[in-house]
N, CA, C and O atoms as a DFTB+ gen file, in Angstrom:
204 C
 N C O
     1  1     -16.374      76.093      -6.089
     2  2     -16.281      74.679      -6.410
     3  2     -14.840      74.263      -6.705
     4  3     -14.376      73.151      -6.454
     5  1     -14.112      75.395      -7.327
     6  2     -12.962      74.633      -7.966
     7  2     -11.656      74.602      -6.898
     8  3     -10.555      74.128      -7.182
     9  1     -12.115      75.366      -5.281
    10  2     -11.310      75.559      -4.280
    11  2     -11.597      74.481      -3.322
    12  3     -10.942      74.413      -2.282
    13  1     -12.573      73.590      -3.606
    14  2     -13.116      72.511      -2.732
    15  2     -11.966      71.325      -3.682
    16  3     -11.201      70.789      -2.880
    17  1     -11.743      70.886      -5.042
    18  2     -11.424      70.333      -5.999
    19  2      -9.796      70.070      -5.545
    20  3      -9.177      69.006      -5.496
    21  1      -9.315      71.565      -5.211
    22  2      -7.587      71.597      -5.245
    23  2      -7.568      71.684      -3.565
    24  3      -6.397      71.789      -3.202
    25  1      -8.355      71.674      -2.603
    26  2      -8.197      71.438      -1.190
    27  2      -7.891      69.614      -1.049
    28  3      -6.929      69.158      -0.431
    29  1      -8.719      68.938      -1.618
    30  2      -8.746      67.364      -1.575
    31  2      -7.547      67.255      -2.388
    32  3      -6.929      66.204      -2.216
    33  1      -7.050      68.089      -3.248
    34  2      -5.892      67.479      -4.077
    35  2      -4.607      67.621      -3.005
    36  3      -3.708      66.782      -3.059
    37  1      -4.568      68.434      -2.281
    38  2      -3.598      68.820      -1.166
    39  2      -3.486      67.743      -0.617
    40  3      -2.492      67.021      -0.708
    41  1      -4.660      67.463       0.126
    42  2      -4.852      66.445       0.866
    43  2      -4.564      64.973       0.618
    44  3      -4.394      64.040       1.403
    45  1      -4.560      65.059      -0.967
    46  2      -4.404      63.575      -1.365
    47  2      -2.821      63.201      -1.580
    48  3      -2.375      62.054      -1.613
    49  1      -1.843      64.771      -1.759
    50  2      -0.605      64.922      -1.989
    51  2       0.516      64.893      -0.677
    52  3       1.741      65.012      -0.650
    53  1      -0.775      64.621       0.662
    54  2       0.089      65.079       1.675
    55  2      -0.203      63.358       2.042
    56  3       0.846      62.752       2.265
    57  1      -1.104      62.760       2.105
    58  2      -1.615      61.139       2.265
    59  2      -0.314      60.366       1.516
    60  3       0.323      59.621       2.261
    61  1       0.152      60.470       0.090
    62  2       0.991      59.699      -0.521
    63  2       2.062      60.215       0.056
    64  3       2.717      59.403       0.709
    65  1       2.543      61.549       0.022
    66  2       3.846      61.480       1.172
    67  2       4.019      60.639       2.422
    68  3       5.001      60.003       2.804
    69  1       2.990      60.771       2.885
    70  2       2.982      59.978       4.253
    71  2       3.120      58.299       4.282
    72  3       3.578      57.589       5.177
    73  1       2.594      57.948       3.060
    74  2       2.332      56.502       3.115
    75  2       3.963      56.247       2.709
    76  3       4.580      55.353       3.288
    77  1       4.525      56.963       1.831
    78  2       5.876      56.744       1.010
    79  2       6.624      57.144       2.531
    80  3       7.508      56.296       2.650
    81  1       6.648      57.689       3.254
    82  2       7.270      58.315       4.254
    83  2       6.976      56.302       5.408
    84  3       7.825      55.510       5.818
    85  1       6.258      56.285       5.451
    86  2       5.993      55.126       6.621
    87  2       6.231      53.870       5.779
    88  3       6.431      53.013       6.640
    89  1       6.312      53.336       4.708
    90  2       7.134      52.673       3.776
    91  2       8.962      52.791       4.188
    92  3       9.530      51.791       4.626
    93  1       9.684      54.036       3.993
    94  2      10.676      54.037       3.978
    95  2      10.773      53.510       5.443
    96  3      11.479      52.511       5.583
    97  1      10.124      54.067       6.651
    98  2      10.677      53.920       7.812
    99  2      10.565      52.419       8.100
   100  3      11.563      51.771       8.414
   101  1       9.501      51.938       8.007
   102  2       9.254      50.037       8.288
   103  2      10.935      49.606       7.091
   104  3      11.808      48.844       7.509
   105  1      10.998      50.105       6.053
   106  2      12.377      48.853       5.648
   107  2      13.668      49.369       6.101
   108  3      14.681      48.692       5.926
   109  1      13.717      50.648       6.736
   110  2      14.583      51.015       7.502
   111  2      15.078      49.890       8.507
   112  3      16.197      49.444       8.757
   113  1      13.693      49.579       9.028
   114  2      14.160      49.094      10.783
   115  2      14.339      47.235      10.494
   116  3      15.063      46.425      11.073
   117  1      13.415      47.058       9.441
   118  2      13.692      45.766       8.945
   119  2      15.146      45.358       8.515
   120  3      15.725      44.285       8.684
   121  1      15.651      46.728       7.800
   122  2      17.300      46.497       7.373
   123  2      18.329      46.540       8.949
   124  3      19.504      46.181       9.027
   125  1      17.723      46.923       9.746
   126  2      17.955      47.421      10.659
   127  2      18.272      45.770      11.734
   128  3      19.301      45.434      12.319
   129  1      17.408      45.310      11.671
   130  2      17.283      43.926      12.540
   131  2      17.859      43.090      11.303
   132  3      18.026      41.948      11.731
   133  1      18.138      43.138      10.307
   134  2      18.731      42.143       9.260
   135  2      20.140      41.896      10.005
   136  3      20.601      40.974      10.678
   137  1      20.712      43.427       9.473
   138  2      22.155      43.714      10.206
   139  2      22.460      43.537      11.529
   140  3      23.577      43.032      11.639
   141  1      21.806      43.792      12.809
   142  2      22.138      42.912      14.427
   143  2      21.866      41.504      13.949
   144  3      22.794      40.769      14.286
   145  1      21.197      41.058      13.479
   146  2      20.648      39.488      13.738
   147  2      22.219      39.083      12.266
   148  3      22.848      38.088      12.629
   149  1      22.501      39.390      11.569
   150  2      23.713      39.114      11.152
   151  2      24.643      39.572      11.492
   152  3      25.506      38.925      10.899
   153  1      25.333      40.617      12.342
   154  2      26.238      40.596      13.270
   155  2      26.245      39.481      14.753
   156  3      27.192      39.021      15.391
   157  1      25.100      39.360      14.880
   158  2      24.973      38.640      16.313
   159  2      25.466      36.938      15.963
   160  3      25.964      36.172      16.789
   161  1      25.085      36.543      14.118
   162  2      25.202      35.108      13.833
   163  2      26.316      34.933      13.482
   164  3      26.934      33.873      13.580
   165  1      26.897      36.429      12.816
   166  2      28.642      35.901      12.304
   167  2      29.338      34.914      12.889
   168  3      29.592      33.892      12.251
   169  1      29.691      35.056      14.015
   170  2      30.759      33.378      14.496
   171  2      30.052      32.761      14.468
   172  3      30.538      31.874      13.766
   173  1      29.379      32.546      14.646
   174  2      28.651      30.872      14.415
   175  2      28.414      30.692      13.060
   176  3      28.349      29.505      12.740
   177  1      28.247      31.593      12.053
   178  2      28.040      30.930      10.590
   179  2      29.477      30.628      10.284
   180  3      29.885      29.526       9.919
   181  1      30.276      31.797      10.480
   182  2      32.247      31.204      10.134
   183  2      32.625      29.726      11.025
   184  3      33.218      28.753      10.560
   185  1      32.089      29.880      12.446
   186  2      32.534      28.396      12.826
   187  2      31.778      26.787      12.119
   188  3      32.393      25.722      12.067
   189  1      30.438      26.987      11.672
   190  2      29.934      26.039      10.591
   191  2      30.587      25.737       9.734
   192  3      30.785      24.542       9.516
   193  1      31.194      26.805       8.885
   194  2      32.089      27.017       7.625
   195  2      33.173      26.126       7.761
   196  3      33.381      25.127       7.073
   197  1      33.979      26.642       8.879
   198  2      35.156      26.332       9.296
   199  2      35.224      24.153       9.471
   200  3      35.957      23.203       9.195
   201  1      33.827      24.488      10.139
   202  2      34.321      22.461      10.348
   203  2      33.306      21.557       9.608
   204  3      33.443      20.334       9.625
């Protein structure tokens, strides 16, 4: 019984890695398109500025 108990605990320890693991990667790619889509707007936000 108590090897059925710490098998699901494995299992439940390898689930929160994973979720924390696919968390990091989604704000990765989100930071990811922040930075092109604000490199791509730079001149045009400095030329707004500018006039």
């Amino acid at each position: 019984m108590e090897s059925a108990t710490t098998d699901y605990t494995i299992w439940y320890v390898l689930g929160i890695l994973f979720l924390i693991y696919l968390i990091i990667l989604f704000s990765n790619r989100r930071g990811k398109r922040r930075r092109k889509s604000r490199r791509f707007m730079d001149g045009k936000r400095r030329h707004d500025k500018n006039s």
